[in-house]
N, C-alpha and C positions, 0 to 999 in steps of 0.2 A: 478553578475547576480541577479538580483531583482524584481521580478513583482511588489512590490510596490512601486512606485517612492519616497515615502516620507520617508522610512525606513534609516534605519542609517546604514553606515558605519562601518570601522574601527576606522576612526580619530575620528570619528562623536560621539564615544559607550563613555561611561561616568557609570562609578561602579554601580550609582544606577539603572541602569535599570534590573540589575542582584535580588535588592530585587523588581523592578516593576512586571518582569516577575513571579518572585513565588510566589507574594502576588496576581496575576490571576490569575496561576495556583491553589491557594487552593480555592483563593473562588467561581471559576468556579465549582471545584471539592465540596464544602462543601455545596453549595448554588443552585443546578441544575435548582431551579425555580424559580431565583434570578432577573429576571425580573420584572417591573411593571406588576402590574395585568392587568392597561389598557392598555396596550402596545396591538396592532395590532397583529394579530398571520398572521404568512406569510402561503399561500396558498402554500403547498408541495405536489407534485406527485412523485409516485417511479415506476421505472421500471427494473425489476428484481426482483423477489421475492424466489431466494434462501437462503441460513440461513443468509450469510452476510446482506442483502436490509431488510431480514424477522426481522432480529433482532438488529442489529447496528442502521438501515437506516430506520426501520419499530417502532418494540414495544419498543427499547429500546430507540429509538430519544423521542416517544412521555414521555415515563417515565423524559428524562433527560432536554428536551427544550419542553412539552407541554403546558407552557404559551406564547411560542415565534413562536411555530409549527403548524398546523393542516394539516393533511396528506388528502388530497382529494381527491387522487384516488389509485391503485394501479395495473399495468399494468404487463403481461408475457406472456408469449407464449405458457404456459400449463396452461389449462384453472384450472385444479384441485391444484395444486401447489399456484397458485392466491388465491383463497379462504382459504386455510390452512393459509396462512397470515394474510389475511382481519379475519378471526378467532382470531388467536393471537392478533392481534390487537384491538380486542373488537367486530368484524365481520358488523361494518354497514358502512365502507368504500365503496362507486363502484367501482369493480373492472372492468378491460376490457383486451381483449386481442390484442386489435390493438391499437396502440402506437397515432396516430394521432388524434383518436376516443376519446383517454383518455384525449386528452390535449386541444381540442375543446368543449369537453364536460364540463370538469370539471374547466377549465380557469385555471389552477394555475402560480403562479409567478415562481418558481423556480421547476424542476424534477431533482431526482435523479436518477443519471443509476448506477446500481448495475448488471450488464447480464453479458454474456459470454463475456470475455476481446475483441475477435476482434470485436464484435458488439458494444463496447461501444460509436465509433468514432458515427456511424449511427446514435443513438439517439442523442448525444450529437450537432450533426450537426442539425438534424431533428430539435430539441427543437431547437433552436438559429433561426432557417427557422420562426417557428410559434411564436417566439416573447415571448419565456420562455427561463430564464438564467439556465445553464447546474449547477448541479453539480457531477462530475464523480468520482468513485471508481479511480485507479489507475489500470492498466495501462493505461495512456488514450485511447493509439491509439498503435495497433502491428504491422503496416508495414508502410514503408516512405508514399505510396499514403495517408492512412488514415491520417497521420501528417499534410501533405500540406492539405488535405480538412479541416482541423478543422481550421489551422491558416487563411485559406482562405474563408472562412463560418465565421469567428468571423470576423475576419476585414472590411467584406461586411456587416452584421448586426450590431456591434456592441455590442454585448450581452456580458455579463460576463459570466467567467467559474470561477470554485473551480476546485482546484482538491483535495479529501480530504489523503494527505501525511501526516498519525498518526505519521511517526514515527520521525516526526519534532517534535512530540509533546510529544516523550517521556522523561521522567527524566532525562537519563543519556545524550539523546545525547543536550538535551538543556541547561547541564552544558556546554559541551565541547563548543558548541556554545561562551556561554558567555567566555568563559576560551581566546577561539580565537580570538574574540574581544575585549575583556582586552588586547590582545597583550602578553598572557604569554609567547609564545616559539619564537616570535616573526616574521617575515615574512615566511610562511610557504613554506618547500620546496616538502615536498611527502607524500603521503596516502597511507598505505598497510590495507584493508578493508576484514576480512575474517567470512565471515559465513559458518557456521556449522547446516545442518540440521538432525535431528536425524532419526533412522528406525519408529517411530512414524510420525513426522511431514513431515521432508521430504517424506517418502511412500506415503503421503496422496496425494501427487498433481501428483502422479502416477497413481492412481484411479480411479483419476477425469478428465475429460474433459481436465487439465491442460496439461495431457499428451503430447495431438499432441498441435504438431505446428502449424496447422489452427487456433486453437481454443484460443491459450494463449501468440502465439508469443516466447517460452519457455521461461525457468524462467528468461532469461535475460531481459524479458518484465515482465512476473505477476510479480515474488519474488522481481528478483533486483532493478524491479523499485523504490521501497522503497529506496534502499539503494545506488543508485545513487543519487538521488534526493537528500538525506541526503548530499551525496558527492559536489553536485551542491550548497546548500546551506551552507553548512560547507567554503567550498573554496571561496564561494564567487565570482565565473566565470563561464565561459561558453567553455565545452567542446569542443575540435574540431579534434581529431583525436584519433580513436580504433583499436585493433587490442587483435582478443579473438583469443581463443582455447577451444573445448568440445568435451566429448565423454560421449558416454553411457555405463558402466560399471557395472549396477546391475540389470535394470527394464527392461523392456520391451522384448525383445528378448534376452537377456541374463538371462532372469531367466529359472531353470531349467523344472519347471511345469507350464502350464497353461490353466485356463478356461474363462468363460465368467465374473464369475463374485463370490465373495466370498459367499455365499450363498448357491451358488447351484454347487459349488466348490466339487469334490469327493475326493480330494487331504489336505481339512481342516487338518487332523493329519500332514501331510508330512511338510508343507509350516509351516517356523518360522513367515510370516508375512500373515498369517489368522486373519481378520477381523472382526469381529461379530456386523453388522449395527444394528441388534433386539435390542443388549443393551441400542440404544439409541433413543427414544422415540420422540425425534425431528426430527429426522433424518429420522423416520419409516413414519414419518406425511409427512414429507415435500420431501420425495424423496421414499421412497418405493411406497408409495400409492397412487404417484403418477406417478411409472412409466408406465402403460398403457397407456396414454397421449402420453408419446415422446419415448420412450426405453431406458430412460437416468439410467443408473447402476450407484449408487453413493458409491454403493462398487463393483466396477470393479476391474478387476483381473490386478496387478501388472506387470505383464508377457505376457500379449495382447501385440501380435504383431504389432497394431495399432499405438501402444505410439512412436512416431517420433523425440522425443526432450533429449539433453545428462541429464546426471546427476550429470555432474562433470565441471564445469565451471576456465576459468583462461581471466582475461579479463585485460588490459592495456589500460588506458586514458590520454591523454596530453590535458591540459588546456590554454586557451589564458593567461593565466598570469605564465603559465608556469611550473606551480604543475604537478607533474606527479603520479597516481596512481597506484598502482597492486588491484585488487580485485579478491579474490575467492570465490565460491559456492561450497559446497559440502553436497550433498543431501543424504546420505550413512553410515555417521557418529556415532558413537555408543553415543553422547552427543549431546547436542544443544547451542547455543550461538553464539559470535560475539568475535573478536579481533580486534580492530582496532586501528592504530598506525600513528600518528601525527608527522614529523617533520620538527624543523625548526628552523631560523637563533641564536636565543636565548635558544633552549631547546627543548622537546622532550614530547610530551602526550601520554599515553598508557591505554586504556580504554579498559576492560575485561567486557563481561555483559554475568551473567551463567541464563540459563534458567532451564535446566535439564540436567543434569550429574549423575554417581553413585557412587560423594562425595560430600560430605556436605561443604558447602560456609556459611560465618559467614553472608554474604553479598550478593546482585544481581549482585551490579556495584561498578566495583574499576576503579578509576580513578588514574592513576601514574602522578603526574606530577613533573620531572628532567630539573633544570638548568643548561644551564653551567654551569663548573665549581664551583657547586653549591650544595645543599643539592636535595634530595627527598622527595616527599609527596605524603600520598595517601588522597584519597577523595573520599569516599563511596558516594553512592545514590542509594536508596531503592522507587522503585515505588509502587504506590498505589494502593493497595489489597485489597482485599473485594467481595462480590459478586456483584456490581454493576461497579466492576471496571473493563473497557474495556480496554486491550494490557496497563493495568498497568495506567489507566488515562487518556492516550491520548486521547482514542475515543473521553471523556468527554471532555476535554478539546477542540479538537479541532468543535466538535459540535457547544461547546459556543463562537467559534469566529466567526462559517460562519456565524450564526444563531443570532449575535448578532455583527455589524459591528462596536460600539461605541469601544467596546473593545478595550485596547493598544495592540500594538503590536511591542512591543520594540526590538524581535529577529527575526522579517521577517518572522514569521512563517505560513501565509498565503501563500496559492502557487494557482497560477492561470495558463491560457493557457499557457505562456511561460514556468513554471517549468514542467507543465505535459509531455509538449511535447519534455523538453529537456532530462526529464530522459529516456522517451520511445526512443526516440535517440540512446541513448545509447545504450539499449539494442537492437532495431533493426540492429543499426552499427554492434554492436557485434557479432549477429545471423550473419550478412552478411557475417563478416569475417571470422566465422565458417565454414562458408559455399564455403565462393569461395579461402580460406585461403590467402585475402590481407590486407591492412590497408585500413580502410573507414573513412573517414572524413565526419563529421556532417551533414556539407552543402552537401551534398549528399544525404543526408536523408529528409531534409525538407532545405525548406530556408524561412527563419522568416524576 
């Protein structure tokens, strides 16, 4: 499965592209304004201006690609939330709160949609209509119809899409990449993919909007999409039949207290997971001050009966070339991290990546790699840290590719309409099967 038709293979992959890829990785990362000064800056519009568009897609694009960038408009649907941005930004962007008005007005070549996950199909469609090329957060699209209008809106315009999948871009999983192209364990037979979200991060998509299933497609759409997609690229195929299981277990209706919202919460002592949004000053700018606007609580209460989606995910995938997956999700966790585990005809990979736990790791990412019949080795990778450093480098890194097309790209790590829409795939198969508890197959979902 490849949206770039020129991209290599297995047969195709050849040692050196393993020091290609890190030798742009660091100068993308050491070099942010590493472009020709004459170089053209491409005309960028964003839509959505929550912290992700505000800061990723907003101040922190211009800091890391603004000789290649200029942001010429900035579009949301609260009109106070807009400006808080155009602010951060250096405040003399036009802002607008209608989407059409922005993209007629300001001409840009390329918008990006940063909004609420099931609106992102909308714009992404919209823009392709008026003759700007999408680039979309993840997840693209939260339900089959929205899948089919995007593959069917790109094929009638022809416009290009990004979809920007960081976590192609990060350290660890872009060793195991190469590791699986080198052919270490040799023809792969199964994936066991398990995330861990903690009473910090996990809670958080509790709070938010992420909650319901309107709004986020649950996490088999926002979270997993990452981590499918990762799955789709790693394997190198295209998925075609799932079959999940979810329950909800801690949030929403099973918790024992609750109110509107943590603030004005009378139960703060009671509740282990009381939230204090005052302490953060972004956060107070960009979503308190401006809740009058919409009534949007960006510390909403955990235990609202509202929240429609599990928190406890087990999902099973078979691939046309026959790799079979387990993935789990679990949002409840007293740790954070990832385990996931490779095997296959020659050997075996096993990739631990700790985020937060309460023990100390000499390391982030240990990579095991067991031959047959053979010795063990481990293979650390330590991502890049700093205050400029976004989800460990990626951000950085995958910015300097959209935004700079000359760039190699020797591990396929560009993902376009086709990868967006297969990992949302997934997750909406998945939801389905939750749902009506059968196996859903892909072509079901969309047909590409």
């Amino acid at each position: 499965m490849q949206d770039n038709p020129g991209a290599i293979n297995r047969r195709q992959f050849i040692r050196n592209t393993s020091a290609a890829a890190a030798a742009l990785g660091a100068a993308a990362l050491s070099n942010p304004f590493g472009a020709s000064a004459a170089q053209a800056r491409t005309r960028v519009a964003l839509v959505g201006t929550g912290i992700r568009g505000s800061t990723t897609w907003g101040k922190n694009l211009l800091r890391d690609e603004g000789d290649k960038v200029e942001i010429v408009g900035l579009c949301d649907i609260n009109p106070d939330r807009v400006q808080v941005a155009n602010r951060w930004m250096g405040g003399k962007i036009p802002t607008f709160t209608d989407f059409d008005e922005m993209i007629n007005t300001t001409r840009p070549e390329r918008v990006i949609v940063t909004t609420v996950d099931s609106t992102h199909y909308q714009y992404v469609c919209r823009a392709m209509e008026l003759g700007v090329d999408p680039i979309s957060e993840k997840p693209l699209c939260t339900h089959d119809y929205q899948a089919q209008q995007i593959v069917d809106t790109q094929k009638r315009t022809g416009r290009k899409l990004d979809v920007t999948f960081n976590a192609r871009h990060g350290a660890s999983s872009m060793k195991v990449k190469e590791l699986l192209l080198d052919g270490e364990i040799g023809e792969l037979y199964s994936v066991s993919y398990e995330e861990f979200l903690d009473l910090e991060h996990g809670a958080s998509y509790f709070r938010r909007w992420h909650g319901l299933k309107q709004a986020s497609g649950t996490l088999l759409c926002h979270k997993a999409s990452h981590h499918f997609d990762e799955l789709n690229w790693w394997i190198d195929a295209d998925p075609v039949e799932v079959i999940a299981y979810g329950r909800l277990n801690k949030y929403g209706s099973k918790g024992p207290l609750r109110h509107s919202n943590c603030r004005a919460c009378p139960f703060k002592k009671e509740c282990d997971l009381y939230w204090d949004i005052t302490t953060n000053q972004d956060y107070m700018e960009l979503y308190v001050d401006c809740e009058d606007q919409d009534g949007y609580y960006r510390d909403g209460c955990l235990y609202r009966r509202a929240i429609n989606i599990p928190d406890t995910y087990s999902v099973q995938i078979k691939y046309d070339n026959n790799v079979l997956v387990n993935y789990s999700l679990n949002a409840t966790v007293p740790y954070e991290g990832q385990y996931i585990v490779f095997n296959g005809s020659k050997g075996r990979l096993d990739l631990r990546n700790y985020d937060r736990q309460p023990w100390d790791v000499p390391y982030e990412s240990e990579i095991r790699l067991t031959h047959n019949f053979k010795g063990s080795k481990v293979i650390t990778v330590d991502p890049q840290r700093g205050e400029f450093f976004e989800h460990g480098g990626a951000d950085q890194r995958i910015k300097a590719m959209i935004f700079d097309p000359s760039l190699p790209d020797p591990l396929n790590q560009r993902a376009g309409m086709r990868a967006g829409i297969l990992s949302s795939a997934i997750g909406i198969a998945g939801y389905t099967s939750i749902d009506t508890g059968r196996r859903v197959r892909i072509d079901e979902v969309v047909k590409l």
